[in-house]
N, CA and C atoms as an extended XYZ file, in Angstrom:
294
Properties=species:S:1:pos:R:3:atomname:S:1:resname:S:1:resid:I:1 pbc="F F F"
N        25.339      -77.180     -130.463 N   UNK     1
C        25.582      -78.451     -131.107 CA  UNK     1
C        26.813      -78.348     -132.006 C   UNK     1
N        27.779      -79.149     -131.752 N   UNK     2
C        29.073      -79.377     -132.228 CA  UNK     2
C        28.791      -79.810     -134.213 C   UNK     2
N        29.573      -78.907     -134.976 N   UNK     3
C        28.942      -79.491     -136.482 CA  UNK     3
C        30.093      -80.594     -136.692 C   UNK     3
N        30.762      -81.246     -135.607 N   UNK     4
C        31.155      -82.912     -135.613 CA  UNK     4
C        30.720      -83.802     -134.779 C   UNK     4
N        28.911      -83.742     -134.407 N   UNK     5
C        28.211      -84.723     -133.370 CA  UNK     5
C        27.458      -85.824     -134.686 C   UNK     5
N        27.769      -85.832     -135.474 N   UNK     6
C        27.371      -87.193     -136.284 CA  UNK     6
C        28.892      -87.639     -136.855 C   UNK     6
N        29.919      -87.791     -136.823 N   UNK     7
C        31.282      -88.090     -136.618 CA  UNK     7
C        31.209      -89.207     -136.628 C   UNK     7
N        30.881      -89.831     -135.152 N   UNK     8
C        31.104      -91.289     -135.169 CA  UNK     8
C        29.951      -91.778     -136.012 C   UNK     8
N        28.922      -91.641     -136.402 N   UNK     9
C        28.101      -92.705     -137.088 CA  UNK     9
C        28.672      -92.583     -138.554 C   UNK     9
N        28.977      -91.686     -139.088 N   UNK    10
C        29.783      -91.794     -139.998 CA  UNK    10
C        30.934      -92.592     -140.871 C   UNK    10
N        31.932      -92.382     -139.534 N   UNK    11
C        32.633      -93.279     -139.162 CA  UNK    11
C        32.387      -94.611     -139.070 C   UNK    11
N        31.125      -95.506     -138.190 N   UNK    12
C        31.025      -96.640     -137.814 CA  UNK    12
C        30.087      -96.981     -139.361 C   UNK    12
N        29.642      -96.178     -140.135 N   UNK    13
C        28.993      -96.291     -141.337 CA  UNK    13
C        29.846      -96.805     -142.423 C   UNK    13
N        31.255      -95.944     -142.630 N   UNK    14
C        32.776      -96.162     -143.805 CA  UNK    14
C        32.937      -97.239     -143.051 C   UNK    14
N        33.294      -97.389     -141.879 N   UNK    15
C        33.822      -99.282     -141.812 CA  UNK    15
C        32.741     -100.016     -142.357 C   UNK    15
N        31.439      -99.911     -141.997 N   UNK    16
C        30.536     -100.880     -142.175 CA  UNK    16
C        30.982     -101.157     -144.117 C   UNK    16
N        30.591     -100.292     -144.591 N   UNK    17
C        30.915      -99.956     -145.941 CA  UNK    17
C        32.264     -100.749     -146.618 C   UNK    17
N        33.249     -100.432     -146.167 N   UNK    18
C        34.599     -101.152     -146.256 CA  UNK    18
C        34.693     -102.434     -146.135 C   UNK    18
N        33.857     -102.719     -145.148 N   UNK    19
C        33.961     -104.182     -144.709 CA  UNK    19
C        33.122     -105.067     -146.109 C   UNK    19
N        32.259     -104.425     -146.056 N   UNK    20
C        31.060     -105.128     -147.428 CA  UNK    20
C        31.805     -105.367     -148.710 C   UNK    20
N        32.467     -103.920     -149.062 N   UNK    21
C        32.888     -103.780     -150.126 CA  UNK    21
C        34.007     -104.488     -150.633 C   UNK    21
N        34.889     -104.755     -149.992 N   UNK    22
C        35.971     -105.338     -149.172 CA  UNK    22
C        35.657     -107.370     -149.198 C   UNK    22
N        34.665     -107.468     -148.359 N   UNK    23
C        34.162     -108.877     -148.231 CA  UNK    23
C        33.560     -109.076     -149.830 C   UNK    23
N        32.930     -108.502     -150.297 N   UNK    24
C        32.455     -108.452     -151.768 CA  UNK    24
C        33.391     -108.961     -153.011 C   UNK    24
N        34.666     -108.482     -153.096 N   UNK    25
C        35.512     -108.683     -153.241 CA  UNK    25
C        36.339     -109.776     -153.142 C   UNK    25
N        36.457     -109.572     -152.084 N   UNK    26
C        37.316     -110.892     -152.029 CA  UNK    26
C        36.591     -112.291     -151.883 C   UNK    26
N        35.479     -112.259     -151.677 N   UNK    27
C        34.509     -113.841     -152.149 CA  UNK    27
C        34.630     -114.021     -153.419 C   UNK    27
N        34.007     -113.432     -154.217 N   UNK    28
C        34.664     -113.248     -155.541 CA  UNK    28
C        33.988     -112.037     -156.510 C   UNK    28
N        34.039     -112.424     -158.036 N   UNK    29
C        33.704     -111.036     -159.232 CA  UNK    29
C        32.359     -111.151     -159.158 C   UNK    29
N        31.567     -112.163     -158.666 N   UNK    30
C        30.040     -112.036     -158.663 CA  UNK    30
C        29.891     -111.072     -157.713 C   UNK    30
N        30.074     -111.572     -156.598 N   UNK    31
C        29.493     -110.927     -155.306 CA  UNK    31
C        30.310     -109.383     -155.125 C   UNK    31
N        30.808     -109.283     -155.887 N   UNK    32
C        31.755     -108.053     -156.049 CA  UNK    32
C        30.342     -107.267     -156.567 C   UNK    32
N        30.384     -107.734     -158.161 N   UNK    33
C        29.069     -107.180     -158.937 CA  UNK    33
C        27.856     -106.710     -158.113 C   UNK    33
N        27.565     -107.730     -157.794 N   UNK    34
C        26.261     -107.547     -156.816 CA  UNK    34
C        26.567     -106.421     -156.090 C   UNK    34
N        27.410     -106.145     -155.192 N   UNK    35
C        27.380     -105.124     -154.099 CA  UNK    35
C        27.554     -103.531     -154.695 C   UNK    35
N        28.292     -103.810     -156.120 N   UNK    36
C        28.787     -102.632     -156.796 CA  UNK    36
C        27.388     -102.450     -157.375 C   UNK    36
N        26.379     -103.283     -158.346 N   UNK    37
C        25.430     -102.511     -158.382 CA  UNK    37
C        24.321     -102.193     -157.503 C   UNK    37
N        24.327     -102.538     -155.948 N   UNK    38
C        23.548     -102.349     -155.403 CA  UNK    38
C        23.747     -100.420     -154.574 C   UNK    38
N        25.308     -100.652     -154.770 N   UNK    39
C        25.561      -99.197     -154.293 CA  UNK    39
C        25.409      -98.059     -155.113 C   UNK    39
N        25.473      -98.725     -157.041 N   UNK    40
C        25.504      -97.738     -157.957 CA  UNK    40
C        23.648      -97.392     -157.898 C   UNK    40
N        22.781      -98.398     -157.644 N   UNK    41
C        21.723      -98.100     -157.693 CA  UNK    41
C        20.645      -97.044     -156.590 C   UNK    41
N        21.599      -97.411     -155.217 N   UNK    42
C        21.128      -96.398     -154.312 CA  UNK    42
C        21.797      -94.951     -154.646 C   UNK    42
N        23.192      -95.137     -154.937 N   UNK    43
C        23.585      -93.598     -155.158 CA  UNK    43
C        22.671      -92.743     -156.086 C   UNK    43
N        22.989      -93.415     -157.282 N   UNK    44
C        21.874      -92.449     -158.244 CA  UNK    44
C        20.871      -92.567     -158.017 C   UNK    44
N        19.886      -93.386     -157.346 N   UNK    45
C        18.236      -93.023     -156.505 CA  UNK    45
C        18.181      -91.437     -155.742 C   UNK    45
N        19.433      -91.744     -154.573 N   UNK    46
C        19.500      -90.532     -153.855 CA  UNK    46
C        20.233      -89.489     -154.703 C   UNK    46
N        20.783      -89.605     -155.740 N   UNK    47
C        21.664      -88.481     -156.958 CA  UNK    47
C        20.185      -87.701     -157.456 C   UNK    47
N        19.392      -88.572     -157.948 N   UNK    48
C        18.207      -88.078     -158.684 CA  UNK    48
C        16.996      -87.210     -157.417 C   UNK    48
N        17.151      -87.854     -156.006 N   UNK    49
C        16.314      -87.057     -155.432 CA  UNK    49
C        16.737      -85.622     -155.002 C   UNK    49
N        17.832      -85.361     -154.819 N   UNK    50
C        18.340      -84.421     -154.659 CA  UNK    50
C        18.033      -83.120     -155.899 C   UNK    50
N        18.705      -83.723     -156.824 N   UNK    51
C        18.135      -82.963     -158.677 CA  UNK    51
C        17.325      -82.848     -157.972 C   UNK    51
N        15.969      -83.392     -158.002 N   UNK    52
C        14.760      -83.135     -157.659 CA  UNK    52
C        13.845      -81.989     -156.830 C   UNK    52
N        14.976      -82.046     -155.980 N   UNK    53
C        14.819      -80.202     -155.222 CA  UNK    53
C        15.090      -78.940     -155.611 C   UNK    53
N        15.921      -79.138     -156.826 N   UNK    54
C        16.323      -77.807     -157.349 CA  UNK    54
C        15.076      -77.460     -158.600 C   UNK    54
N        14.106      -77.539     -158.303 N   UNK    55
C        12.835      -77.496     -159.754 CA  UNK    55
C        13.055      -77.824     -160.475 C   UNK    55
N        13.822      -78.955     -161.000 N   UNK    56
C        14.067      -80.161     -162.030 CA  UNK    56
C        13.056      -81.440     -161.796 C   UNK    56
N        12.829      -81.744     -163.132 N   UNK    57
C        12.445      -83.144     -162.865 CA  UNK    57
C        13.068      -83.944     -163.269 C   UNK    57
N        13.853      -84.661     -162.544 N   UNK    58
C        14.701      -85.826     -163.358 CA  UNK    58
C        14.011      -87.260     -163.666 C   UNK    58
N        14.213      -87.847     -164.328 N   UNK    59
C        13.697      -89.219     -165.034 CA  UNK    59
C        14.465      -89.986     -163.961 C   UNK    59
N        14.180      -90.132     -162.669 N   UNK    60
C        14.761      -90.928     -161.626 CA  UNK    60
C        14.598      -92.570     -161.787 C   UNK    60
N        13.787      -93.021     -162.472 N   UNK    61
C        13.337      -94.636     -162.423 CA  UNK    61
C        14.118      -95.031     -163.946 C   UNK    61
N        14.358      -94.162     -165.156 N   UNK    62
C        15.131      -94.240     -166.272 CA  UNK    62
C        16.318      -94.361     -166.700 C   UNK    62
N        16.900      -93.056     -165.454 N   UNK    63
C        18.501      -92.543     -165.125 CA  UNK    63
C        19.242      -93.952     -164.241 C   UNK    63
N        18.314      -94.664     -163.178 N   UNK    64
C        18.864      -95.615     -162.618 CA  UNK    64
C        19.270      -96.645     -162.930 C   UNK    64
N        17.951      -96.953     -163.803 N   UNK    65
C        17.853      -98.106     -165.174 CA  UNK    65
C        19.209      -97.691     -165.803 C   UNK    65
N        19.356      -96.864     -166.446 N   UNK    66
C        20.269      -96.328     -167.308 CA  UNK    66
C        21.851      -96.799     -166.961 C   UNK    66
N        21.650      -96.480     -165.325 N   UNK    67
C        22.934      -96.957     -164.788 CA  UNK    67
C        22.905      -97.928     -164.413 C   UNK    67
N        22.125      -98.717     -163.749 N   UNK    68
C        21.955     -100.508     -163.284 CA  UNK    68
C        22.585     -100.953     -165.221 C   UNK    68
N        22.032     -100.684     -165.957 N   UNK    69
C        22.241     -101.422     -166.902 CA  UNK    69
C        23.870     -101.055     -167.362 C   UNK    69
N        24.125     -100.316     -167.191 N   UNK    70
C        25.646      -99.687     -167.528 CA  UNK    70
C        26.706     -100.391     -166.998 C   UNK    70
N        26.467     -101.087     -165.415 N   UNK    71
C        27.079     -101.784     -164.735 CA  UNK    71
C        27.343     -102.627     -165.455 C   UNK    71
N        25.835     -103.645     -165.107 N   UNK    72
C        25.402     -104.687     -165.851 CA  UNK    72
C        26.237     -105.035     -167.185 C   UNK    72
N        26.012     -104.204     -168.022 N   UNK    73
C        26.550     -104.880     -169.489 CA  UNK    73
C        27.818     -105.040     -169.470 C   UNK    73
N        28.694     -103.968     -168.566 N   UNK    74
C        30.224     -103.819     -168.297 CA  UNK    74
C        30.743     -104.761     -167.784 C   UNK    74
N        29.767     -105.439     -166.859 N   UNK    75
C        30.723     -106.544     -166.060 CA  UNK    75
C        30.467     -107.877     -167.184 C   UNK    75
N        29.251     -108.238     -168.219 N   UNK    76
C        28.858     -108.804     -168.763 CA  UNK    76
C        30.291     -109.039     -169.667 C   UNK    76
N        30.391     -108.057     -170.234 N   UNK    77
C        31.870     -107.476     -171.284 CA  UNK    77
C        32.824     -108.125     -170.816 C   UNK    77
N        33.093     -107.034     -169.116 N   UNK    78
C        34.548     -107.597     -168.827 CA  UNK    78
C        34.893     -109.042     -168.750 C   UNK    78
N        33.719     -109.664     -167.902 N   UNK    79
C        33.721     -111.101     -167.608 CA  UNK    79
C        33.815     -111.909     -169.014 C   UNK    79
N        33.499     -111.415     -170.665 N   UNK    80
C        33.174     -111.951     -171.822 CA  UNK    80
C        32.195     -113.105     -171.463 C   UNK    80
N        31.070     -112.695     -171.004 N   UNK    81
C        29.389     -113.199     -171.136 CA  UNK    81
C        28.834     -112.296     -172.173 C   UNK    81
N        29.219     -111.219     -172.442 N   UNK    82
C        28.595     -110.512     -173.193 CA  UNK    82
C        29.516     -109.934     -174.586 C   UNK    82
N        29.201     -109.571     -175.660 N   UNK    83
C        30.050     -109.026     -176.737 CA  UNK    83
C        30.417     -107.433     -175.988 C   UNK    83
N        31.362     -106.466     -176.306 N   UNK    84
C        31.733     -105.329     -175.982 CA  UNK    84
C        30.665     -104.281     -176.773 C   UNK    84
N        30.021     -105.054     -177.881 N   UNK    85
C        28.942     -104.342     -178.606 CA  UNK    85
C        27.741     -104.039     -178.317 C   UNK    85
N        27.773     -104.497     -176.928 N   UNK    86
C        26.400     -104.927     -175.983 CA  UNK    86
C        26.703     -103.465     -175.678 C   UNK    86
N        27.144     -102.936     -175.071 N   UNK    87
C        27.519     -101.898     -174.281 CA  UNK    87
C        26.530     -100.778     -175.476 C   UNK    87
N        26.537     -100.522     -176.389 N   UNK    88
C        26.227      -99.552     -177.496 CA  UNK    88
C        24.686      -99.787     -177.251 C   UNK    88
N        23.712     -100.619     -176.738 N   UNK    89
C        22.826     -100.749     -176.779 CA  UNK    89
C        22.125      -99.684     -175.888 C   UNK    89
N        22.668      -99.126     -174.913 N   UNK    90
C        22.523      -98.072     -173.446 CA  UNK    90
C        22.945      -96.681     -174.249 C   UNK    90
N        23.393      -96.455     -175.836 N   UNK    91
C        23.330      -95.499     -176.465 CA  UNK    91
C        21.978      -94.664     -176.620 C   UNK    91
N        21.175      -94.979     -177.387 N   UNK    92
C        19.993      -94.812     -177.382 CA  UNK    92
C        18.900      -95.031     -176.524 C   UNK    92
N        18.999      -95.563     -175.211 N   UNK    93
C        18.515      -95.094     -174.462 CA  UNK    93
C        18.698      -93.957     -173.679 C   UNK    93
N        19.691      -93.588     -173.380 N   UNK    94
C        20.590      -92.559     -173.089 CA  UNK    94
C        20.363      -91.491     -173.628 C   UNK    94
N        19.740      -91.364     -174.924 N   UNK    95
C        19.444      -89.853     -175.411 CA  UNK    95
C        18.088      -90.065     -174.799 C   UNK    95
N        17.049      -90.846     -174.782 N   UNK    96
C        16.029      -90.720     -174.458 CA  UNK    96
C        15.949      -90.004     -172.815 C   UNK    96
N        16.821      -90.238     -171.914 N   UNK    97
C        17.358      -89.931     -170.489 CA  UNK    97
C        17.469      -88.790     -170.588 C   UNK    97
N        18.928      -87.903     -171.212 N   UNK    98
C        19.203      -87.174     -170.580 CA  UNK    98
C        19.157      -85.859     -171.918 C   UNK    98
């Protein structure tokens, strides 16, 4: 078995990806948001399961939170829906995390 026989799904996976991310984008800063935290939320799901194999226990449902909300308040900020002081609030949870 060739260690480049998953190549193309890979491949047909980064376009799929591109295309979303890409279409996300250019509809507009919502649907941008949306797709950006839907990818920040699977990455660190699968970030934390991984930890998880090395005899760690990571706070996987906290750490995600941690980052869904990190997005969240940032785009809140950038967009000015939210004060920039909002952001300080993910301080103290954050020690509780990590």
């Amino acid at each position: 078995m060739s260690k480049y026989s998953d190549l193309p799904i890979r491949i047909i996976a980064a376009v799929i990806g591109a295309v979303i991310i890409v279409g996300g984008l250019l509809y507009g800063a919502t649907t941008y948001f949306v797709v950006f935290l839907g990818i920040s939320i699977l990455t660190l799901w699968e970030y934390y399961k991984i930890v998880g194999h090395q005899e760690s226990i990571p706070l996987k449902f906290l750490g995600t939170l941690w980052g869904a909300g990190l997005v969240s308040l940032s785009y809140g900020a950038l967009t000015q829906q939210l004060p920039w002081s909002a952001l300080l609030v993910l301080a103290p949870i954050g020690f509780l995390i990590f």
